[in-house]
C-alpha positions as CSV (number, residue, x, y, z in Angstrom):
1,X,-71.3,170.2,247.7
2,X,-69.2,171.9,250.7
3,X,-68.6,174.7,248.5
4,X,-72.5,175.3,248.5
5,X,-73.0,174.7,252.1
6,X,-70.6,177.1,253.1
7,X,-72.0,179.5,250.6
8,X,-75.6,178.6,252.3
9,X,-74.2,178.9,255.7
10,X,-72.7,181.9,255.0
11,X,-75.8,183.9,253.9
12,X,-77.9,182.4,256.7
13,X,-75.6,183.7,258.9
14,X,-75.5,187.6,257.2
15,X,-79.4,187.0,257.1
16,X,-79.5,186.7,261.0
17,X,-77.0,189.4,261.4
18,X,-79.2,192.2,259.2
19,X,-81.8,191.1,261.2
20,X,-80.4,191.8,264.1
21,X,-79.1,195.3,263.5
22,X,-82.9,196.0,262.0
23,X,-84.8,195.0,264.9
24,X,-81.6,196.8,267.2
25,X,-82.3,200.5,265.0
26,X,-86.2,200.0,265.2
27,X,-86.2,199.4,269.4
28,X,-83.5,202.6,269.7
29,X,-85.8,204.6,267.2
30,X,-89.0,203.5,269.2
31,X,-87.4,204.8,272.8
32,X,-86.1,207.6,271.5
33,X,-89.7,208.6,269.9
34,X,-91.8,207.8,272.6
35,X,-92.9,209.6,275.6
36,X,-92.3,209.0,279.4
37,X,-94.8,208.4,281.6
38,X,-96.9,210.4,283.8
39,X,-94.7,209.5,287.0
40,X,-91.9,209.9,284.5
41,X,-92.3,213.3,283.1
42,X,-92.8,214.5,286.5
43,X,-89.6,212.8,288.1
44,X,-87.5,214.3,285.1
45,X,-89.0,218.2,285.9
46,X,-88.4,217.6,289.5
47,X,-84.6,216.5,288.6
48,X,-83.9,219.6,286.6
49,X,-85.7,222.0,289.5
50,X,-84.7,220.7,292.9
51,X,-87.0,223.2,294.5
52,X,-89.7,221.5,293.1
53,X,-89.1,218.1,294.9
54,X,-92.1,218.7,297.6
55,X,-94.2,218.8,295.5
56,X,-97.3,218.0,295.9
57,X,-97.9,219.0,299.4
58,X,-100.4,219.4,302.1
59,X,-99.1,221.5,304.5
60,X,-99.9,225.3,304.0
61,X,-99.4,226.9,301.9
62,X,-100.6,223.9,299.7
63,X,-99.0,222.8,296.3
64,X,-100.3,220.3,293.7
65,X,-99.7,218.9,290.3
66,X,-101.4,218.8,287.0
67,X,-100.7,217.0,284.6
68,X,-102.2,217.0,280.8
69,X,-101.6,214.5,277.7
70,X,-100.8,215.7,274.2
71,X,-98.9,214.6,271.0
72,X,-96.2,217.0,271.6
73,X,-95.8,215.1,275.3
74,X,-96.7,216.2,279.0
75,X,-97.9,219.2,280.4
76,X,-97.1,219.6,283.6
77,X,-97.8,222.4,286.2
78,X,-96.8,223.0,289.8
79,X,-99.5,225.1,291.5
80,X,-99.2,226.9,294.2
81,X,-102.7,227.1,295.9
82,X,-104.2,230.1,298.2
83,X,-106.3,230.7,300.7
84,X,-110.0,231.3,299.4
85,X,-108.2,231.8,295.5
86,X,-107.6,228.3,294.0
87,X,-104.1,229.2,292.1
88,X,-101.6,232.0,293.6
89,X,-99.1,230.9,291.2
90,X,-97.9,227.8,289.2
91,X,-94.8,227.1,286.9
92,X,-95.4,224.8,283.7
93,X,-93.4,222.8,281.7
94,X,-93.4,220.4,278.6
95,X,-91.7,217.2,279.2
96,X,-91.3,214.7,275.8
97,X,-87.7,213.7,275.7
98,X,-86.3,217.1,277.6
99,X,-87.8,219.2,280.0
100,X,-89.3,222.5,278.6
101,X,-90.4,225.3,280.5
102,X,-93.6,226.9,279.3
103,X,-94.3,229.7,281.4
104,X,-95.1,231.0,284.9
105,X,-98.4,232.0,286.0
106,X,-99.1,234.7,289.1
107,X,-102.3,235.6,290.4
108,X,-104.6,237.6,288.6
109,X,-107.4,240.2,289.7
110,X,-110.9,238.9,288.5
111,X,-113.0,236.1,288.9
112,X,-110.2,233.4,288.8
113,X,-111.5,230.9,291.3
114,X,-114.9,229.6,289.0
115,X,-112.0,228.8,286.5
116,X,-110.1,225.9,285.8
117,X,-106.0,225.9,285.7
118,X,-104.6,224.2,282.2
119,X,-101.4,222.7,282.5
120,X,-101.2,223.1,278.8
121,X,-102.0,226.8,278.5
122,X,-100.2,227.9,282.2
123,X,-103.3,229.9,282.8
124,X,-107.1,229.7,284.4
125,X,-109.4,228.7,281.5
């Protein structure tokens, strides 16, 4: 009979412990598969460009964020607005896991400022 508890006991206890060391792989799979935040993404491109810490900003000449949602993670761009022109120039970046930059954008002649700037494409659309 003690011979049988012990046995019992024994693969109770290995139970629990594969258990464990499931649920421990799924929650390190999970965070390593899933995307920051918003406030997130933009903290982590902001910590691997300095110069991008005032951001967004007011004062002249003014600078803004946008910010768009995909599978592959954030978009993200840093605009530099103009005078009468909406976008003089804006850097942009994929943020999932790492920071990712996705190209610049500089002002372009034409009829730019009907046209909305994608984060996702770096460019007015």
């Amino acid at each position: 009979m003690k011979h049988g508890r012990i046995i019992f006991v024994t693969a109770v206890g290995l139970m629990c412990l594969l258990l464990g060391i499931l649920a421990t792989q799924r929650e390190l799979h999970s965070k390593r598969h899933s995307q920051p935040s918003e406030a997130e993404a933009i903290t982590m491109v902001k910590e691997h460009y300095p110069e991008l810490k005032d951001y967004p900003s007011t004062t002249l000449p003014p600078r803004s964020i946008r910010t768009e949602q995909s599978a592959e993670g954030w978009y993200i761009a840093f605009i530099q607005e103009g005078s009468g022109r909406p976008v003089i120039a804006a850097r942009c970046y994929l943020v999932n896991q790492e920071v990712s930059i996705k190209g610049t954008y500089t002002l372009q002649p034409g009829p730019e400022d009907t046209k909305v700037f994608s984060a996702r494409s770096c460019k007015a659309e």
